[in-house]
DOLUMNU-841121 format. One line per 5 residues: number of its first residue (from 0); their letters; for each residue x, y, z of C-alpha. Coordinates in steps of 0.05 Angstrom, whole numbers. Example, Ala and Ser with C-alpha at 12.3 -4.5 7.8 and 13.67 -1.06 7.14 Angstrom:
0> AS> 246:-90:156  273:-21:143
***
This chain:
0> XXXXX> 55:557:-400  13:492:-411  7:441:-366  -31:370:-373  -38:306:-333
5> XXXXX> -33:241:-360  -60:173:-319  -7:116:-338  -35:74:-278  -88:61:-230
10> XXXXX> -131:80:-286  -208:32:-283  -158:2:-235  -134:-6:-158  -58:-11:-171
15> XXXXX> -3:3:-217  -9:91:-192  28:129:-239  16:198:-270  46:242:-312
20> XXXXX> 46:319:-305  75:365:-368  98:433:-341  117:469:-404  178:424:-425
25> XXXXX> 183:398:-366  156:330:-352  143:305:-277  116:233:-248  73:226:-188
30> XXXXX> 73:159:-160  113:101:-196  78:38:-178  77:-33:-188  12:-60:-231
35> XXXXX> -13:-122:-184  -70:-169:-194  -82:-218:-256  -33:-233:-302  -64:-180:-345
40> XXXXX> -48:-126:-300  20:-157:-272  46:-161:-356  37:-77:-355  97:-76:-309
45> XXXXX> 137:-104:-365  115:-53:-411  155:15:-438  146:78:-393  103:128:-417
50> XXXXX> 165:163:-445  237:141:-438  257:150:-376  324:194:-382  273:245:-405
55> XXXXX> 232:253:-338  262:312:-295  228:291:-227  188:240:-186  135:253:-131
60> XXXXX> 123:206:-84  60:201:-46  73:147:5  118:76:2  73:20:-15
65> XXXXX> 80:-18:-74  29:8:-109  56:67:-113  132:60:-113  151:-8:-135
70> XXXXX> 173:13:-208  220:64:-190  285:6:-187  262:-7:-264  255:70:-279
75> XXXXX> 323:92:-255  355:20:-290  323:50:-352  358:108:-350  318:162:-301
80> XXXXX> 372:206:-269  333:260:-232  305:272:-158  252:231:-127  225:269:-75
85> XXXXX> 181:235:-18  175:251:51  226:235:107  186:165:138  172:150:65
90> XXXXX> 247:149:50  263:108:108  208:64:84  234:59:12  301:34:36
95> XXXXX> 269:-22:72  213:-41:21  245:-27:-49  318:-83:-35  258:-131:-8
100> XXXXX> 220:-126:-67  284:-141:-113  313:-198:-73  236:-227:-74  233:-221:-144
105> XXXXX> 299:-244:-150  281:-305:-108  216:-318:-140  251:-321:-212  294:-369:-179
110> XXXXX> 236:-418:-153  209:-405:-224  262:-431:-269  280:-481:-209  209:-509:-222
115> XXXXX> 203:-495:-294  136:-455:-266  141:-404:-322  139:-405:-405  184:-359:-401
120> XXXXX> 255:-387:-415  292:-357:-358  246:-325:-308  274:-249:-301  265:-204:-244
125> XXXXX> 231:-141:-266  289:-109:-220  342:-129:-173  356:-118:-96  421:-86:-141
130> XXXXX> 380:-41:-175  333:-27:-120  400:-1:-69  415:46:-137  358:75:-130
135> XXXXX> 356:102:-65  409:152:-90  366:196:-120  316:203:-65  313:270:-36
140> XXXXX> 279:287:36  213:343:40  187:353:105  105:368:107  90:436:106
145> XXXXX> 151:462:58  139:485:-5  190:455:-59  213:475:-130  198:428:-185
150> XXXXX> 231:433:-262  188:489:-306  176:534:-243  119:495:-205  132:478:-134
155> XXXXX> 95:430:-95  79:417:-14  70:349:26  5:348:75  0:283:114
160> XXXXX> -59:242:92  -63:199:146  -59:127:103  5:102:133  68:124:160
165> XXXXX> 95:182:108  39:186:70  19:255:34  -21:295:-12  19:329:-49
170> XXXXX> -8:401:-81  24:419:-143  31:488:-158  49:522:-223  88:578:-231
175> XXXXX> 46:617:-278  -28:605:-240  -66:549:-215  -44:481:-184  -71:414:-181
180> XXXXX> -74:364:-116  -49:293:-118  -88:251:-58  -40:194:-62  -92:151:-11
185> XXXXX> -131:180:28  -131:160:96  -184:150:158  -204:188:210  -192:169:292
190> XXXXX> -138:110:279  -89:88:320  -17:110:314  -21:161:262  -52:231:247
195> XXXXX> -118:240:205  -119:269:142  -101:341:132  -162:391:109  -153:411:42
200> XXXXX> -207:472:36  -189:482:-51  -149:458:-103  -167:485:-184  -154:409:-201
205> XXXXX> -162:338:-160  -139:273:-168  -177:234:-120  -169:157:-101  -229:113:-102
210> XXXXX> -208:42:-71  -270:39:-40  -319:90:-68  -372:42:-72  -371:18:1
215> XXXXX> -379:36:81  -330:3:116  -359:-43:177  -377:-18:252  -343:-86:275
220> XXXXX> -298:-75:337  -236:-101:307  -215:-113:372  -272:-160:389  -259:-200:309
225> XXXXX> -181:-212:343  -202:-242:403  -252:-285:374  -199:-318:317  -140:-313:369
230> XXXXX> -183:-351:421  -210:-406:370  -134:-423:349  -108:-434:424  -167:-468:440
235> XXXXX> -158:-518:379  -88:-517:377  -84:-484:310  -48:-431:263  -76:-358:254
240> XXXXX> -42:-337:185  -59:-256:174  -33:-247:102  -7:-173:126  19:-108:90
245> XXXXX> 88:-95:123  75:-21:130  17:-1:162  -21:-57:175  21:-99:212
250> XXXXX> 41:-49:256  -32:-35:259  -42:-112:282  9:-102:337  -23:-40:367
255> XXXXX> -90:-92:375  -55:-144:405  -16:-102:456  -85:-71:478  -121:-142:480
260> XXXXX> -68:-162:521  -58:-102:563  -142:-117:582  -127:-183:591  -166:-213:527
265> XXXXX> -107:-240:495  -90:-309:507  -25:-330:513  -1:-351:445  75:-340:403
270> XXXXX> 65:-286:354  115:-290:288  134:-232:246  157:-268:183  175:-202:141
275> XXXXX> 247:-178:149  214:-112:121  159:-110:174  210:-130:230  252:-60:199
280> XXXXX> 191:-18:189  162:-28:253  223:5:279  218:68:237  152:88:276
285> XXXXX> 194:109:335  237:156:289  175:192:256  160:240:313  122:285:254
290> XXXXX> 70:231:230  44:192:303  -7:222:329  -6:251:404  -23:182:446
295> XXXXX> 31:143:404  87:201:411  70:197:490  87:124:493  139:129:454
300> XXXXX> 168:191:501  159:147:562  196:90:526  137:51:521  126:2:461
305> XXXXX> 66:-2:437  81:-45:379  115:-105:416  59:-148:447  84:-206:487
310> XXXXX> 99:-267:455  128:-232:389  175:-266:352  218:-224:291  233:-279:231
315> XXXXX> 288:-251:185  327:-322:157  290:-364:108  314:-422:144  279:-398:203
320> XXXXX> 221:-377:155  212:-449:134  220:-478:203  159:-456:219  111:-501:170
325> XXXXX> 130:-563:212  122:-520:285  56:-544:317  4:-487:335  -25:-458:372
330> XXXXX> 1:-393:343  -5:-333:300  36:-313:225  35:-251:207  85:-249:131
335> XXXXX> 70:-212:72  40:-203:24  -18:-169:48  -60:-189:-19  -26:-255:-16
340> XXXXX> 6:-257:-85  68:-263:-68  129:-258:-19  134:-316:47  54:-315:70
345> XXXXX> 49:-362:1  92:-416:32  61:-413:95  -18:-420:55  9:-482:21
350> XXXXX> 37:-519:78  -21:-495:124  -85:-492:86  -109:-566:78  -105:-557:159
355> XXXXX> -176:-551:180  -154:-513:245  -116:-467:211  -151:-394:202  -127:-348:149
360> XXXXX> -147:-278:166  -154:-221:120  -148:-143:140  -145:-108:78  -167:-93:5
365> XXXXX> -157:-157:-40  -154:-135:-116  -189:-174:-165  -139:-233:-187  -98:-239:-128
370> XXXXX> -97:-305:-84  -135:-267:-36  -197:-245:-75  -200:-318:-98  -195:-348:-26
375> XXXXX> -245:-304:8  -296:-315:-59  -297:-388:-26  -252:-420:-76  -247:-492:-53
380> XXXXX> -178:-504:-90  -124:-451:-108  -54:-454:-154  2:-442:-109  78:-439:-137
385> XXXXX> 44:-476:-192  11:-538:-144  -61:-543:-118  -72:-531:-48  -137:-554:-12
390> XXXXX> -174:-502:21  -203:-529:84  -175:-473:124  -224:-428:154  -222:-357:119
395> XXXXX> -237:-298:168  -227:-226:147  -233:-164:191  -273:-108:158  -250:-49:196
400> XXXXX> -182:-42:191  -176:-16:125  -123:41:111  -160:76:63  -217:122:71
405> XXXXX> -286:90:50  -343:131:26  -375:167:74  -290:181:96  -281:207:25
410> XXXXX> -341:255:21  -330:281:90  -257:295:71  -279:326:-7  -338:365:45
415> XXXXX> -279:412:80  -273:449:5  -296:514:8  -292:525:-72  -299:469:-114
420> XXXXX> -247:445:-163  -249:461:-237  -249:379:-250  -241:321:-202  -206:256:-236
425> XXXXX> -225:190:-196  -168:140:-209  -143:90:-159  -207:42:-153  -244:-19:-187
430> XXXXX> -297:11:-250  -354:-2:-198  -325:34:-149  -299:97:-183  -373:95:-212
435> XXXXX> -411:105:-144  -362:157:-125  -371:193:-182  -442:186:-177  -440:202:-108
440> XXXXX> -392:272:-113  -437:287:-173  -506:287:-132  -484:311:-67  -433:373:-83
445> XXXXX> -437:381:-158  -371:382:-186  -346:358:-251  -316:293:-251  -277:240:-299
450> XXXXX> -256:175:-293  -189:175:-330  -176:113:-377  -104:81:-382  -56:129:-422
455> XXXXX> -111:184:-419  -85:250:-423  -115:322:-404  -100:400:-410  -106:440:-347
460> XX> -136:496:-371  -140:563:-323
***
């Protein structure tokens, strides 16, 4: 039976994961992601799917960001009719994220033609919070560990890969011989809350993110970079804005400022969580008894909560959204999105920004063309909702809280395999960055590699 992969996102790219796996006549999706960055990138989600949908038999998800799930609304509108399988936390995090991401969109469209932002005449959503509801019906549950049929007699198995709640490599197995393993992202070793990435010790194929092959992430105590931006606000009277990823990293940020508070480091200072999504996610930790690691299952056990400092504030209303651009500091925002192309945190940059004691802080990845790239390259002026905003806001990032595994993370993890695979496809990562991995896999264990480019297809040969 032939089998072959094809890379219809993160291809020379971070975002946008999408790939496409023939089994026989079968044809199978991993990932189904949102392309986000400059408008070159953002104008692929309004492209045709690789093939019509109606004519895929299944969907694998590897975890719930956006990058990774934020088509699926537009594939099953277009026609897609068959199971999308994803773990249990993923699931619950998919019927959080996906009716956000369609009322956003819906809302942003809105502002658009409101404005006349747009040359398009009207703005359109790519999806609606509609079409995002319809489909959530075709999820179906896989609990780590189980081995699952797919269409043309492959099966595949969830391992947890430790990048956020839910997240999983999935190893594809065909029915005839050989298998292939989808990384999904790769998560980091000794974090709080969740578990570390399974060992993988083979796999006759890899697909292998490379967000930040080309990197080490900092040594910084990410507790001491809080203190230090959370201090200068109350002492100035100012506004901490952390552009924030609603899964993973603001629950991440919560963890932090429970400890600092908990060593008494923390002054005190109103913390708002302006992210319906993040306010709902944060919740689904305590149901996820399979992914939290040991110390966060304890607390939760002893009814502790770990990820509800004092001082927090949920913000679900707009109204109450917008209230807070004429509330006096000192206190902290935390909104989405994390990348800062889109979603509340914009409203709050343009209101707060030309604020000299305001500090924005950054505490993840920022693709090239998003707002964030362009604010911590030291633009002086950005485009906001169409208007120029003054940048005399201090710009802070923290360089250790990443969710995905940097260099050193990703060889130690590609290290545990005891055979090598046949081929190793880098996707998922920036050209220089899939480069020095490459390079760096090449040199130090000797396995073949590619770098996949967009709509690139190969036979998996056994």
């Amino acid at each position: 039976m032939a089998q072959s992969i094809g890379f219809y996102g993160a291809a020379e790219t971070v975002t946008g994961s999408r790939h496409l796996l023939t089994i026989g006549s079968k044809k199978v999706l991993v990932d189904c992601g949102l392309f986000q960055g400059n408008k070159h990138l953002r104008e692929r989600n309004w492209e045709e799917f690789p093939l019509p949908p109606h004519e895929l038999d299944a969907v694998v998800i590897t975890h719930a960001h956006a990058d990774h799930i934020g088509l699926l609304p537009r594939l099953v509108a277009q026609g897609f009719r068959g199971p999308i399988y994803a773990t249990p936390a993923t699931i619950e995090l998919c019927r959080i994220s996906l009716p956000d991401s369609g009322r956003i969109q819906e809302e942003d469209a809105h502002f658009a033609n409101k404005h006349k932002l747009t040359q398009h005449r009207p703005a359109l959503p790519l999806y609606t919070e509609k079409d995002a509801y319809e489909s959530l019906k075709y999820f179906k549950s896989v609990h780590y560990g189980n081995p699952h049929e797919l269409p043309g007699g492959a099966s595949f198995t969830f391992s947890p890969a430790g990048h956020i709640l839910g997240s999983a490599f999935a190893m594809i197995t065909f029915k005839d011989s050989g298998n292939i393993l989808m990384s999904g992202d790769l998560g980091r070793y000794n974090t709080p809350i969740i578990k570390d990435p399974t060992v993988m010790e083979s796999a006759d194929y890899l697909v292998i993110e490379s967000t930040y092959g080309d990197r080490i992430h900092s040594h910084e105590d990410p507790l001491a970079k809080i203190e230090e931006v959370l201090r200068t606000v109350f002492e100035t009277g100012g506004t901490l804005v952390i552009p924030s990823f609603a899964i993973g990293r603001t629950q991440e940020l919560l963890y932090y400022f429970r400890v600092l508070q908990n060593e008494g480091r923390m002054p005190r200072i109103p913390i708002y969580i302006d992210s319906p999504m993040a306010v709902s996610v944060t919740r689904v930790y305590a149901d996820s008894p399979e992914d939290i690691d040991d110390e966060m299952r304890e607390s939760v056990q002893d009814g502790r909560s770990e990820l509800e400092p004092a001082g927090i504030n949920f913000v679900r209303d707009r109204e109450t959204s917008k209230a807070l651009n004429s509330r006096k500091g000192p206190m902290v925002i935390i909104s989405g999105s994390g990348m800062a192309n889109g979603g509340r945190v914009t409203h709050h940059l343009m209101h707060r920004m030309p604020d000299p004691s305001t500090i924005v802080l950054f505490t993840g990845y920022q693709a090239e063309g998003t707002l964030g790239r362009r604010l911590l390259d030291g633009a002086p002026v950005v485009r906001i909702h169409g208007q120029e905003v003054d940048v005399r806001a201090k710009i802070e990032r923290v360089n250790a809280l990443s969710a995905h595994a940097d260099q050193s993370e990703m060889m130690r993890w590609l290290s545990y395999f005891k055979t090598p695979p046949k081929r190793t496809f880098i996707v998922h990562g920036e050209p220089d960055a899939q480069a020095a991995l490459q390079a760096k896999i090449e040199k130090e264990l000797g396995w073949s590699t590619v770098i996949p480019q967009q709509a690139e297809e190969f036979d998996l040969i056994y």
